[in-house]
One Martini backbone bead per residue (centre of mass of N, CA, C, O) as a GRO file, in nm:
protein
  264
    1UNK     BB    1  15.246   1.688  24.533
    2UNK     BB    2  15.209   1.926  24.755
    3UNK     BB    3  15.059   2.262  24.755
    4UNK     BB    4  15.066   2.562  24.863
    5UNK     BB    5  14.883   2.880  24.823
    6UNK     BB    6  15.168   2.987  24.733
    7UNK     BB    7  15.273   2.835  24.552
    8UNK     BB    8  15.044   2.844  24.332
    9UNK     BB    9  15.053   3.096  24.249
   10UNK     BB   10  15.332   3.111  24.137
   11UNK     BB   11  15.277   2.905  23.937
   12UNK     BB   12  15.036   3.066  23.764
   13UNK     BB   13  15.227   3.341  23.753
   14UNK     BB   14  15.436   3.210  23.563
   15UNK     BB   15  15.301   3.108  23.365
   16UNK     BB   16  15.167   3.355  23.237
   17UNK     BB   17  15.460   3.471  23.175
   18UNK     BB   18  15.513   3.220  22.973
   19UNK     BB   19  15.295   3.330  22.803
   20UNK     BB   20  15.351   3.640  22.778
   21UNK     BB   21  15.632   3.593  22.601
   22UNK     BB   22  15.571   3.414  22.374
   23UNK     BB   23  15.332   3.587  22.228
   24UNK     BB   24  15.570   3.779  22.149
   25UNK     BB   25  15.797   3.576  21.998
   26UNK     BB   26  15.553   3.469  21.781
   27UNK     BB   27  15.438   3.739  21.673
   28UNK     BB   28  15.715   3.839  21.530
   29UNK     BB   29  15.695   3.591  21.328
   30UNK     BB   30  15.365   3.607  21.212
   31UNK     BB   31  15.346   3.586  20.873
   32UNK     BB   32  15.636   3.673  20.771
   33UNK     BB   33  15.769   3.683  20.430
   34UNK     BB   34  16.063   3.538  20.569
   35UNK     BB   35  15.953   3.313  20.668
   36UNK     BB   36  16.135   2.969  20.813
   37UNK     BB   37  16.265   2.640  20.771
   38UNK     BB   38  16.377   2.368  20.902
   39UNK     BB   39  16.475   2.043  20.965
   40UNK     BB   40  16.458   1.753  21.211
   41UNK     BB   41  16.440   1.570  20.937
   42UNK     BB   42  16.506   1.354  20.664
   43UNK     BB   43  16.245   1.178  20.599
   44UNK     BB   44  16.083   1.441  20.752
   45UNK     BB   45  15.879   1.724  20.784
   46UNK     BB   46  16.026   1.884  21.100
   47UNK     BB   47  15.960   2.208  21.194
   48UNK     BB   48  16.142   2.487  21.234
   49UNK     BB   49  16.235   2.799  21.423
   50UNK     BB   50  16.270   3.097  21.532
   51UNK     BB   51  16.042   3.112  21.727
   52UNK     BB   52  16.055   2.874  21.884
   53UNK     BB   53  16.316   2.946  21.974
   54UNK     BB   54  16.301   3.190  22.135
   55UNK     BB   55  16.023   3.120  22.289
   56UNK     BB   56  16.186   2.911  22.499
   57UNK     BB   57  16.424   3.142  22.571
   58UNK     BB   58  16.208   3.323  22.741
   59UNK     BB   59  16.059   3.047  22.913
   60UNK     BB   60  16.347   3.017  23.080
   61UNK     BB   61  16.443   3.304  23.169
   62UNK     BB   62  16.202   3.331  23.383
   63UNK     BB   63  16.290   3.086  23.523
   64UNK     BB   64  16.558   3.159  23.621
   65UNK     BB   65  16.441   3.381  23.786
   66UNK     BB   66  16.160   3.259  23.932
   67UNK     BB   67  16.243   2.925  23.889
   68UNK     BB   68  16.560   2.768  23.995
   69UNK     BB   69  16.468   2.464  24.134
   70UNK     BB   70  16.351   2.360  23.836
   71UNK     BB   71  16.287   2.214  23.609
   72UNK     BB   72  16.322   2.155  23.239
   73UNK     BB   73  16.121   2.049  22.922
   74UNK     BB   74  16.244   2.119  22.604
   75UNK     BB   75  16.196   2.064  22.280
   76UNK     BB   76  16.473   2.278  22.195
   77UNK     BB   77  16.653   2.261  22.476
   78UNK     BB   78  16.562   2.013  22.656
   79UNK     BB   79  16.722   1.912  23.000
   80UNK     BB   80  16.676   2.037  23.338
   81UNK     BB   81  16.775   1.944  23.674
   82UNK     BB   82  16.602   1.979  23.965
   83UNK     BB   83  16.523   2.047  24.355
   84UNK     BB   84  16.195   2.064  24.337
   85UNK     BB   85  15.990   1.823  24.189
   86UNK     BB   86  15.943   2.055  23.952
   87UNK     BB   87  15.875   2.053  23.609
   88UNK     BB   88  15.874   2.210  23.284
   89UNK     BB   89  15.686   2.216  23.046
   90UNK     BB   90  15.797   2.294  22.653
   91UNK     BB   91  15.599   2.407  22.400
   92UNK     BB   92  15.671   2.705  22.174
   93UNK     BB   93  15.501   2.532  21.926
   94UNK     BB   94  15.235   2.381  21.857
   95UNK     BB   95  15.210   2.320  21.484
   96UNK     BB   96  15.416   2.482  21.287
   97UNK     BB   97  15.289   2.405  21.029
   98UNK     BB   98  15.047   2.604  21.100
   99UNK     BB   99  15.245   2.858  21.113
  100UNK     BB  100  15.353   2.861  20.872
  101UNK     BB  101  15.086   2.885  20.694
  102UNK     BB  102  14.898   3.120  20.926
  103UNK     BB  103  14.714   2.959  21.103
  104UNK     BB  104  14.517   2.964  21.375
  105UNK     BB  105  14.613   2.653  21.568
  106UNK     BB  106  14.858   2.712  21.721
  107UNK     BB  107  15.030   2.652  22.034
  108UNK     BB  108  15.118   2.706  22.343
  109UNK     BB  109  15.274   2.443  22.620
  110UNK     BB  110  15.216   2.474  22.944
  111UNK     BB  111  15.382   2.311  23.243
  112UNK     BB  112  15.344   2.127  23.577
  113UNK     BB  113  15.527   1.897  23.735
  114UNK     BB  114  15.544   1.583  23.902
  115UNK     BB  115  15.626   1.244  23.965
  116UNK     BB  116  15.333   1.163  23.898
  117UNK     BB  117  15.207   1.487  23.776
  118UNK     BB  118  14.990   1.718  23.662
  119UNK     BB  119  14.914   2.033  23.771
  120UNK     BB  120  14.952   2.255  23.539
  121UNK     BB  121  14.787   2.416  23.219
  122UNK     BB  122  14.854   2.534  22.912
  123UNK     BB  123  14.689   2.647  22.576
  124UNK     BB  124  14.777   2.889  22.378
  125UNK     BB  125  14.705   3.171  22.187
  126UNK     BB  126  14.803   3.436  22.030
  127UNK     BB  127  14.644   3.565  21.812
  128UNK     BB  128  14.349   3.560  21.896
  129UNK     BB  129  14.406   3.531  22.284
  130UNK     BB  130  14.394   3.235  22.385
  131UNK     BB  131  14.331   3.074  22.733
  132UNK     BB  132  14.424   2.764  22.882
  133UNK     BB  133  14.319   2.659  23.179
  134UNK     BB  134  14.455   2.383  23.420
  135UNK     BB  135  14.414   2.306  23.766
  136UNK     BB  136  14.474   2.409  24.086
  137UNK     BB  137  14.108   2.472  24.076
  138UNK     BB  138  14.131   2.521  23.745
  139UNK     BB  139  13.870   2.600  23.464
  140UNK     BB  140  13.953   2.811  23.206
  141UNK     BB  141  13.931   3.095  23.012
  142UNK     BB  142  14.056   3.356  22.773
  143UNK     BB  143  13.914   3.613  22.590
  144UNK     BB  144  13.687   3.754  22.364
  145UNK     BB  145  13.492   3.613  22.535
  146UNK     BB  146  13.613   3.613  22.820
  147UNK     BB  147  13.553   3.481  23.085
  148UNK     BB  148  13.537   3.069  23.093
  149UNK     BB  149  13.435   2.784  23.152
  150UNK     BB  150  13.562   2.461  23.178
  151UNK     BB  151  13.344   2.227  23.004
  152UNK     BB  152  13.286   1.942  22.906
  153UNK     BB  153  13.074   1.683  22.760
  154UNK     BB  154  12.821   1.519  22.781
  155UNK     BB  155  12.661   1.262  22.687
  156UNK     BB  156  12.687   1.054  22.420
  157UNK     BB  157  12.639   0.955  22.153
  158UNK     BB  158  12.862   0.869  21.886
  159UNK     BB  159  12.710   0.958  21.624
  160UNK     BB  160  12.717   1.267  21.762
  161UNK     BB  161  13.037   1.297  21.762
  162UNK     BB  162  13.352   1.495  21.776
  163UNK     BB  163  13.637   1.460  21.575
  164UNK     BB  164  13.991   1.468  21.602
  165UNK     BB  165  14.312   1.528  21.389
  166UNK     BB  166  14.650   1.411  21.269
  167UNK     BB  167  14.546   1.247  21.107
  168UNK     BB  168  14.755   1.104  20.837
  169UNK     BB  169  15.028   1.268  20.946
  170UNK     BB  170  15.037   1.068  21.201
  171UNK     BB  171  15.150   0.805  21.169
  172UNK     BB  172  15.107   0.481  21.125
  173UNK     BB  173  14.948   0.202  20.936
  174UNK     BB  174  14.843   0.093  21.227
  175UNK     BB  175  14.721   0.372  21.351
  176UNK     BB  176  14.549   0.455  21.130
  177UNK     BB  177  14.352   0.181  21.085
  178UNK     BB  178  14.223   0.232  21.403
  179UNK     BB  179  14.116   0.497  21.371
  180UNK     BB  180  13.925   0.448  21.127
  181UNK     BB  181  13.721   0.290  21.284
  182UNK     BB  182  13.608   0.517  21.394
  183UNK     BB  183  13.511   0.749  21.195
  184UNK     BB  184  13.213   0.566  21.106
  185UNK     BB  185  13.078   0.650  21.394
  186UNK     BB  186  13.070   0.963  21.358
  187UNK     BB  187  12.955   1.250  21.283
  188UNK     BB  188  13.227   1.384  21.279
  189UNK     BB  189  13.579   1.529  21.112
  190UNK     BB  190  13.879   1.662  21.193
  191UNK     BB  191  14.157   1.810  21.076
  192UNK     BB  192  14.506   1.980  21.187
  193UNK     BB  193  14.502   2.137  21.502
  194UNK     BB  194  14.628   2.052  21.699
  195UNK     BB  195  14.603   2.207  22.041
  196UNK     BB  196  14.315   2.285  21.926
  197UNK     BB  197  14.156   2.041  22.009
  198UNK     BB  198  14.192   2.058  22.328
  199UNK     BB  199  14.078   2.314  22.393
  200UNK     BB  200  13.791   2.242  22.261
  201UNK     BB  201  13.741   1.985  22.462
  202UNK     BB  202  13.728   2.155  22.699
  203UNK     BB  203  13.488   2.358  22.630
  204UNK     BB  204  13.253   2.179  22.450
  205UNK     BB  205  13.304   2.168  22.119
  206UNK     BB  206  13.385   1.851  22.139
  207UNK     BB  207  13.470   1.506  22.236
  208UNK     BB  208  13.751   1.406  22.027
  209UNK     BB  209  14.112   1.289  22.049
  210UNK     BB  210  14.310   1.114  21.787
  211UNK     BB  211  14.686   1.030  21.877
  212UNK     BB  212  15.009   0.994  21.725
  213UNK     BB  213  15.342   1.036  21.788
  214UNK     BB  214  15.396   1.183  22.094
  215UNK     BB  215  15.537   1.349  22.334
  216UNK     BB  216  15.522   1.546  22.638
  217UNK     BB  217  15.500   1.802  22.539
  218UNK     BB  218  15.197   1.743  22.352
  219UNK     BB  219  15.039   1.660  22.683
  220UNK     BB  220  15.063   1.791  22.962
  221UNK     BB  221  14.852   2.036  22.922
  222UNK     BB  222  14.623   1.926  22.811
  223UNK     BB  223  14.552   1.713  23.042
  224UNK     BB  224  14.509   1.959  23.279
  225UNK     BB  225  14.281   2.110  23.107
  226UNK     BB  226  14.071   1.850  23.078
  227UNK     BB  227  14.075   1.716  23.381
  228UNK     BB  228  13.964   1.970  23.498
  229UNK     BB  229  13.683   1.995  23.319
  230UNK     BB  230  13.642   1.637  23.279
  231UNK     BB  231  13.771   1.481  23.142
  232UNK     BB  232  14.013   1.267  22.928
  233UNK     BB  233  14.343   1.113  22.922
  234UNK     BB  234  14.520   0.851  22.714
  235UNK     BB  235  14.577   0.575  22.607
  236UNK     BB  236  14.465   0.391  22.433
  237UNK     BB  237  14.494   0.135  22.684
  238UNK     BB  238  14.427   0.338  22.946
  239UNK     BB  239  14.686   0.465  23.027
  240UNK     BB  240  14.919   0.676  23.108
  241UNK     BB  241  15.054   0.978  22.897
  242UNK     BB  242  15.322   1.146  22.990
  243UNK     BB  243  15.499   1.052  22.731
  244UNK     BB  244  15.318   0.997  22.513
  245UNK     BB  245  15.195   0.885  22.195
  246UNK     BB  246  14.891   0.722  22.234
  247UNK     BB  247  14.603   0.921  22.216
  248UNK     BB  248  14.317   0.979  22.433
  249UNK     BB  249  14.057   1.209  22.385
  250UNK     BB  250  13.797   1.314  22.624
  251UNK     BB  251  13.450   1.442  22.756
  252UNK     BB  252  13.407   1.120  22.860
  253UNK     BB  253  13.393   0.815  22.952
  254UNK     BB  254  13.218   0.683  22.755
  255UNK     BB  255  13.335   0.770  22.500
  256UNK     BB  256  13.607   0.659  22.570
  257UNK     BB  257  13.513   0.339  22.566
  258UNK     BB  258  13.416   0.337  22.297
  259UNK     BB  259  13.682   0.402  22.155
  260UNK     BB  260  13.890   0.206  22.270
  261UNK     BB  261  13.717  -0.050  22.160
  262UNK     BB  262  13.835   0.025  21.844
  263UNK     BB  263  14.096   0.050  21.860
  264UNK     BB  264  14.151  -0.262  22.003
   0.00000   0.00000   0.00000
């Protein structure tokens, strides 16, 4: 759907409000001597917190206040119906991991869909200070080094690739295994930053991300985030992946078609 100048602006500034109540919410929590978590799965540890839990119920309170017309679907409570073609996504620490951990590579991920597609979306890191939003006309950071346009990297041979990835720790052995083919093929590999590998790849400073076993709530603020830059992100076989599963998000074309040919 198409939306006025007044309408972006509004998605744009309820954004950024949910995005700094988050910021509130997760460090209030973070690096804390008595942080614990739960775990929603009983054969893997899928952990949750106070924080998680805070975060998503902080950034409802505002939509409720300020789009209640708008759909909203939440990694900790759920999906509640709209009457405005307008959905919000929310994952309210993206890397729970990670944070439990202390690294500062976990971030809060919000977007703005409607029955098509992502029209607008953030990738927060609140402890850094670092905010990437993509979408609406807009692909900028905001952070220690001031605003800055984000637009991903131009092409170049795969041996001289940047790859990223939360393999081996997500996904099966038969999705590692495909994974794999790609990885003696690039230049470097790091492991397990969660959305800052695609806030990074939207930057220009990596090339590729390549995960498996993702969300809706997991794809949908990055997707807007490096398309707005200038990536791709699809599914391995190339075609949208806006309900998460095995994602390949490339900073060109040419990069994005010669990784899917490894996968496939």
């Amino acid at each position: 759907m198409r939306v006025s100048a007044a309408e972006r602006d509004d998605l744009v500034a309820v954004a950024h409000a949910l995005a700094d109540a988050a910021r509130v919410a997760t460090l209030a929590h973070f690096r804390s001597a008595d942080l614990s978590a739960d775990t929603k799965e009983a054969v893997r540890f899928d952990p949750v917190t106070v924080a998680d839990r805070e975060s998503e119920l902080a950034m409802r309170a505002i939509l409720a206040q300020r789009r209640p017309q708008d759909g909203i679907l939440g990694e900790e409570f759920g999906g509640v119906q709209g009457t405005s073609g307008l959905t919000w996504v929310l994952d309210p620490i993206d890397g729970t991991r990670g944070y439990l951990s202390g690294t500062p590579t976990w971030g809060v991920l919000i977007s703005v869909r409607d029955a098509e597609g992502v029209l607008y979306g953030i990738i927060d890191q609140p402890y850094i200070g670092e905010r990437f939003e993509g979408g609406l006309g807009i692909a900028r950071t905001l952070g220690p080094l001031g605003a800055r346009v984000l637009r991903t990297r131009p092409p170049r041979a795969m041996d001289q690739a940047i790859l990223f990835s939360t393999f081996p720790e997500v996904g099966t052995a038969e999705e590692g295994a495909a994974f794999r083919r790609v990885v003696p093929k690039v230049r470097l590999t790091r492991y397990g930053t969660d959305c800052y590998a695609y806030a990074l790849l939207a930057a220009g400073q990596i090339d590729l991300v390549i995960e498996a076993g993702l969300q809706a709530y997991d794809v949908q603020a990055p997707i807007a985030v490096i398309e707005a830059a200038g990536g791709m992100v699809t599914g391995w076989d190339g075609k949208p992946c806006l309900d998460g599963g095995r994602v390949l998000a490339a900073a060109n074309a040419e990069l994005h078609a010669a990784a899917m040919a490894l996968l496939s």
